[in-house]
C-alpha positions, -999 to +999 in steps of 0.1 A: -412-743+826-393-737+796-423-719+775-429-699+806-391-686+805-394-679+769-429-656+772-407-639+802-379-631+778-399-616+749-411-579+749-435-570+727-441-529+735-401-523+731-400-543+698-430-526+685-413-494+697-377-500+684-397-506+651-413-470+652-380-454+659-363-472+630-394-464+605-395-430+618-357-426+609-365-445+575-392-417+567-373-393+579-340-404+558-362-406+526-384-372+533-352-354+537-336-371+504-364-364+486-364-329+496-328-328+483-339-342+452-369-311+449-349-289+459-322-304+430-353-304+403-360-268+416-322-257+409-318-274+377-352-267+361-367-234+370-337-215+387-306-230+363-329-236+333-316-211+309-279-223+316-287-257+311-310-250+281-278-231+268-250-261+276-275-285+264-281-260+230-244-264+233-243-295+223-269-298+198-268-264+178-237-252+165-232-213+153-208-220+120-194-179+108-199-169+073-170-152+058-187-114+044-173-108+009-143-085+010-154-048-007-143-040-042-118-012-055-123+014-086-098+038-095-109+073-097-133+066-128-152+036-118-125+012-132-119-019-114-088-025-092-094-057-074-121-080-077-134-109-062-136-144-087-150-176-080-120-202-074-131-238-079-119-266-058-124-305-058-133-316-026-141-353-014-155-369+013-142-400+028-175-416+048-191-415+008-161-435-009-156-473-005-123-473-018-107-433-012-073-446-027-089-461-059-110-427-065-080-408-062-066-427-090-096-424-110-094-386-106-056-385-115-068-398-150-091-373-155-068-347-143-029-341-136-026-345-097+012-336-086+023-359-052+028-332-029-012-327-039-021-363-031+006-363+000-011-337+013-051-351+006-043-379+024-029-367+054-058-343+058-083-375+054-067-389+084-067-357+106-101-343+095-136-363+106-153-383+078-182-367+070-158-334+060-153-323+028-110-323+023-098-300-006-077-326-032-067-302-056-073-261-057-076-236-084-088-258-110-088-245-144-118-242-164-109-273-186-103-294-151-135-279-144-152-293-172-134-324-176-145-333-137-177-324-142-185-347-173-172-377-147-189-368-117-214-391-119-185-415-116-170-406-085-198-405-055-182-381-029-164-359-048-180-327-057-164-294-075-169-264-050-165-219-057-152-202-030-144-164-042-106-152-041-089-119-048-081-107-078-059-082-097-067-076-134-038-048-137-010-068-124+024-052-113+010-022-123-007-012-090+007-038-064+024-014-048-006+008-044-033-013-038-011-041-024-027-078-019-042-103+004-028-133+018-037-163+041-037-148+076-008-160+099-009-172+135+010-135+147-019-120+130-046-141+144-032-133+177-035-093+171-070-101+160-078-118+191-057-093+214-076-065+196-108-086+209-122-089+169-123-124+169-163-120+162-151-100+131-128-121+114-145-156+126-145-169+091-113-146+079-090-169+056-070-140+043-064-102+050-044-076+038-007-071+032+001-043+017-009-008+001-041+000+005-054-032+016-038-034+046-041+002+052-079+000+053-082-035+057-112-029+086-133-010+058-128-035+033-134-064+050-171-064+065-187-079+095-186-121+093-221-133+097-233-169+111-259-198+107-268-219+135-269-255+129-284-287+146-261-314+146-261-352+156-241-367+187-212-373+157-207-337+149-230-337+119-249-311+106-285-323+102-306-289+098-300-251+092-320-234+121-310-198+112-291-176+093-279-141+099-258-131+065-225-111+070-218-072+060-196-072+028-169-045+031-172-014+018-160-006-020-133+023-022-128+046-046-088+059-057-078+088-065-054+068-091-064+072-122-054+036-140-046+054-173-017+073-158-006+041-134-005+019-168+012+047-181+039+053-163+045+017-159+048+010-192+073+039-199+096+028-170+093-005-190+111-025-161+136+004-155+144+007-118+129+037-105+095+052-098+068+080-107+046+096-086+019+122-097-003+143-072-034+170-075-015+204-061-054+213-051-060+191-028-033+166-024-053+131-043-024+108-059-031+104-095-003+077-097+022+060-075+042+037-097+075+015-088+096-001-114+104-032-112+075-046-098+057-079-096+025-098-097+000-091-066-017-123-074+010-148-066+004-140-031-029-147-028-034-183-037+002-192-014+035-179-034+058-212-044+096-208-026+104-210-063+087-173-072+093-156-040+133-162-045+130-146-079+115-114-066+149-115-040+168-102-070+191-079-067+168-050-088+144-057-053+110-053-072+094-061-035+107-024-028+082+003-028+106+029-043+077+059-049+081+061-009+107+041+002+133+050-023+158+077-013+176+095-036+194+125-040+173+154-051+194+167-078+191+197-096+151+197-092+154+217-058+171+246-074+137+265-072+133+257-039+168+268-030+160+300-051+129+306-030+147+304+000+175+326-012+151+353-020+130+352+012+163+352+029+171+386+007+204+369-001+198+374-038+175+394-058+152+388-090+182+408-111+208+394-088+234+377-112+273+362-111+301+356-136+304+315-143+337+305-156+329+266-153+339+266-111+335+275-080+355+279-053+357+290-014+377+317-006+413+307+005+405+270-010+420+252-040+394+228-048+371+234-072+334+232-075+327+223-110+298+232-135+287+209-162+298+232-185+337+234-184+336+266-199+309+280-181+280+299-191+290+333-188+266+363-172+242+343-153+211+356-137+184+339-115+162+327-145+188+319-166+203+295-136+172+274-133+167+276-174+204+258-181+204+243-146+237+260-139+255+245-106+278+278-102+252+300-096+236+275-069+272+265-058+271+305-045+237+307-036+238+277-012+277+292+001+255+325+008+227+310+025+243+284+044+232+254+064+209+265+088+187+286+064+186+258+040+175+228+062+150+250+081+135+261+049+133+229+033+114+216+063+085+237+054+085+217+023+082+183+042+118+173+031+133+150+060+100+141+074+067+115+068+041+129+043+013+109+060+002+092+030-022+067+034+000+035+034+021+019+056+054+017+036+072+051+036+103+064+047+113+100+062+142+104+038+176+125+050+172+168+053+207+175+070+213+199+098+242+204+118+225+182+143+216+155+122+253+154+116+265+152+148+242+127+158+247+105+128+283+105+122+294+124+155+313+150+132+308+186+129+294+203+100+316+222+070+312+244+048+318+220+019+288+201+029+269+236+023+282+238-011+271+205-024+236+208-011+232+240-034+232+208-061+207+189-044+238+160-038+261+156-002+235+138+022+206+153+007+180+122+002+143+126-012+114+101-018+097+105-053+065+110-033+084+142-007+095+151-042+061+153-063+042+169-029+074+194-028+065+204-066+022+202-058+033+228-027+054+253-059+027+250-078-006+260-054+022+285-041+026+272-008-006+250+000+006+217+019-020+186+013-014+158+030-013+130+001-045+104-001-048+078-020-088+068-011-109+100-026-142+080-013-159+048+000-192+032-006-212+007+021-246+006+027-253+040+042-242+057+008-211+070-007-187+091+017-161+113+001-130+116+019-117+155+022-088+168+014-067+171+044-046+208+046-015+203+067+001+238+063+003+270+042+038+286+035+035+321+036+065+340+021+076+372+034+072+390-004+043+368-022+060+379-057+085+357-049+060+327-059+059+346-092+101+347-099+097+311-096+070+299-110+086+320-140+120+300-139+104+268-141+087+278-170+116+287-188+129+251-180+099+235-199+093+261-230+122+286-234+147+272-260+173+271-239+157+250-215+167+217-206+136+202-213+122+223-243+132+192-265+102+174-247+077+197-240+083+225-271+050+212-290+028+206-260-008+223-267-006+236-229+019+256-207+041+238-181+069+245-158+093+222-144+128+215-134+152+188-150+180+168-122+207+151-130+220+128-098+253+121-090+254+081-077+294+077-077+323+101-069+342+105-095+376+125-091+383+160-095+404+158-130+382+129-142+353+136-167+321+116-168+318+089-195+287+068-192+298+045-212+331+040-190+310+036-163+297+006-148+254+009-154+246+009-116+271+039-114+254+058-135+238+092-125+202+090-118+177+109-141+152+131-120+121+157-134+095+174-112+067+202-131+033+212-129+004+218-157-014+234-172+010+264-158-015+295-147-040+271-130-021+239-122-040+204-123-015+181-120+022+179-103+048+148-108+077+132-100+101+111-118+132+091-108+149+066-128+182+051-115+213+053-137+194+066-169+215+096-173+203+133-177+167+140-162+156+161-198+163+136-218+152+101-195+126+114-174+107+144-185+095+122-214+075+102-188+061+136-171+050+150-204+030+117-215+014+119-180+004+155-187-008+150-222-034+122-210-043+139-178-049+168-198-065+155-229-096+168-220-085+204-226-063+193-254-084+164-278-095+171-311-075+200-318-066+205-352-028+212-363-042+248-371-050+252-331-022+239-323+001+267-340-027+295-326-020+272-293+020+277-296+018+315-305-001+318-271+025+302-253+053+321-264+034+356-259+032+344-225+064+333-224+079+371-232+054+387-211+066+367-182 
């Protein structure tokens, strides 16, 4: 009875159909999972496959930049300016060396290693992986050099390595035209990547400062390349799977000519103050000089806090005073003054006055003095630019007044940029009434007027606005803008840059060019001019105009004793002139501070400028020449 209750229980069609049903789910569960997983496969390996090939390249191929080699610069003749030189290093790296501390010793025998060096070494060995090469010491010397090299074979994981850094054979000569490189900074990285150029300066360790290369810092610094790499699971590199090789910068050429740069520097022979020379054809600067300067190359391998508080001195050699200087004009604007005075018909080419040492306003006691206390007498337009005499312009600038003066000194680019191609200049002061008023809230007077006739009151000039002032006399009214870079050289060729015209000043009567041109002459070769000391036995005609700068006010019944008078009170010595004078080649500036009379401190510097720009017209003539050479001169001298 049991066994027949227990065959009664069991159902064999329902088990065997709750077992389809659950194998049916079962296939059903794994069909559709394995569809997921195709479908997966399908995603990942035909749709997704570049993006995963590319994360998996990711991690096995590394693109490392190659820095591109920065371009070269020549002066105007082919001479070079900056240069790139091989810098050796001595690197190490740990993984290789059993014992780093004990090889570091070793290597202090060999060679002086200070602590901050070894401080430094060993702080990078424990931030840097150990398979990479850690800099212990840089800019080794070629004796280091040598001395390491002979005991190389003692120390496995140390190597000597070149990387190539800027160089400046000329020295404070040209840093202030060419500038230098330093290491980039984290604000300039930042501009870089704002500027989306991060491609460009991948591998960049150091850009440009100042002068010219930071002005053209894009053309001199080249395209970066890139090699891709395969490297391990550790970061390793195992193989070199490609290599595309950067675009070096392009070279530039200057319109500087090095002789006249070493020149003038050597004249001003550490004297603060600055000389600028400029083509009046087409606006090239021959030379830009400031004095005191310093040595480019301490910036570029990291200046010591030690150096850079040196060039903090109080004669500020980190000044560019050829355009950021700003000094009073002087004397050397009379001509201009003149010009204006004659397009203005205020005075005349036989126009003269009576000087009796002074001037003085109508119904006013003060005096305007001359440098002459006696005066010089019957004085007419040429005779006032040959002796420099302040009376005459004391009436002239009382005649023209204000308003006439500033606007036609603006034509001249007085008070305003020049657009040279640097970064560091300054728009210098050309008064106004307004500029007055704004500045100092204070209306303007007549006595103001007066002292601008001198080139003094608020009257400030750059010795560039000054030299491109002089260039515009002598192409009689031709306005360059002033460049620097006269051509560049990549790999499509040579470009020359072109001159860039900005303006043309024409005068109501065009003879008036000629009145001037002839009063500057007399400055430079009649007797009686106050440089024909300096320029008398020149084998070529010049012109110029001598300045004299007032620094300190001194009071009305006190005379002016230089040697009473503390040396950074001193008046300022300032020249301008052209040459040769019918067809002009070459027009400069000079400005030394406190040095006294401008005939006597800085035409010197003008007329050595002149007689090695020049030399090609002038070398190899004989004595005998020289005196045919001088007879010329003064025929033309009297026909004038």
């Amino acid at each position: 009875m049991f066994l027949n209750n227990r065959a009664s229980i069991r159902n064999p069609s329902a088990e065997i159909s709750l077992f389809i049903r659950r194998a049916l789910i079962a296939f059903t569960t794994v069909l559709m999972l394995v569809l997921v997983l195709m479908v997966n496969l399908y995603q990942i390996q035909i749709k997704s496959h570049e993006a995963y090939q590319t994360r998996a390249n990711g991690n096995r191929i590394k693109v490392i930049p190659v820095a591109p080699n920065r371009g070269l610069i020549f002066d105007r003749n082919g001479i070079l300016l900056a240069e790139n030189r091989p810098v050796h290093s001595l690197e190490l790296v740990s993984e290789q060396i059993d014992d780093i501390e004990a090889t570091v010793e070793k290597i202090s025998q060999i060679i002086s290693l200070t602590i901050d060096e070894k401080s430094q070494f060993f702080k990078s060995v424990k931030a840097q992986r150990r398979f990479k090469s850690i800099a212990l010491k840089n800019k080794l010397t070629s004796e280091q050099v040598a001395k390491l090299s002979v005991n190389l074979h003692l120390l496995p994981g140390v190597s000597i390595e070149a990387r190539l850094k800027r160089y400046y054979p000329f020295g404070a000569s040209l840093t202030h035209v060419v500038g230098y490189v330093a290491k980039i900074t984290k604000k300039e990285q930042q501009t870089i990547i704002d500027n989306e150029e991060q491609a460009r300066y991948a591998a960049t360790r150091d850009i440009g400062k100042q002068g010219i290369e930071k002005y053209y810092q894009r053309l001199l610094h080249g395209q970066a390349g890139y090699q891709e790499v395969e490297v391990n699971n550790r970061g390793r590199i195992i193989r070199v799977l490609n290599y595309h090789p950067p675009v070096h910068g392009q070279d530039l050429f200057l319109n500087i000519d090095i002789r006249l740069q070493q020149q003038a520097f050597n004249m001003l022979d550490g004297r603060r103050g600055a000389v600028v020379a400029i083509d009046p054809n087409n606006g090239a600067v021959l030379a830009l000089v400031t004095s005191p300067s310093y040595d480019p190359n301490l910036f570029v391998h990291g200046i010591s806090t030690k150096e850079y508080k040196k060039l903090l001195s109080r004669d500020k050699p980190l000044i560019n005073r050829a355009t950021l200087g700003a000094y009073p004009p002087a004397s050397t604007v009379k001509p201009l003054l003149a010009l204006a005075a004659l397009e203005n018909q205020v005075i005349s080419e036989t126009s003269y006055i009576q000087d009796p040492g002074w001037f003085k306003l109508p119904n006013v006691e003060r005096k305007f003095k001359d440098h002459l206390a006696w005066g010089h007498g019957k004085v007419n337009l040429y005779r006032a630019l040959e002796k420099s005499c302040n009376t005459f312009f004391y009436d002239l600038a009382y005649r023209l007044g204000i308003d006439k003066i500033s606007e036609f000194m603006y034509k001249f680019g007085f008070g305003d940029y020049t657009g040279i191609d640097i970064h560091e200049e300054v728009s210098a002061i050309m008064p106004s009434r307004t500029w007055k008023k704004n500045r100092y809230n204070q209306p303007w007077y007549i006595g103001d007027t007066i002292s601008l006739g001198i080139g003094q009151s608020y009257w400030t000039v750059t010795p560039l606005q000054l030299a491109n002032s002089v260039a515009m006399v002598a192409s009689n009214g031709k306005s360059f803008t002033p460049q620097i870079l006269g051509a560049s050289q990549s790999e499509n060729g040579l470009l020359q840059i072109p001159a860039q015209q900005r303006s043309n000043i024409v005068l109501n009567n065009n003879d008036n060019w000629r009145i001037i041109h002839q009063g500057m002459w007399n400055v430079n070769n009649s007797p009686g001019g106050t440089a024909f000391k300096i320029f008398k036995d020149a084998p070529y005609a010049s012109a110029g105009k001598t300045g004299t700068a007032q620094v300190a006010s001194l009071s009305e019944d006190v005379k002016y004793d230089k040697k009473k008078i503390k040396e950074r009170l001193r008046d300022n010595a300032i020249y301008v002139g052209y040459a040769p004078f019918q067809t002009p080649e070459i027009a400069i500036s000079v400005a030394i501070e406190n040095a006294g009379h401008g005939g006597s401190s800085a035409a010197p510097i003008a007329r050595s400028l002149f007689d090695i720009y020049l030399d090609k017209n002038t070398s190899g003539l004989s004595s005998g020449l020289l005196q045919v050479k001088q007879k010329n001169l003064d025929k033309l001298g009297q026909t004038l």
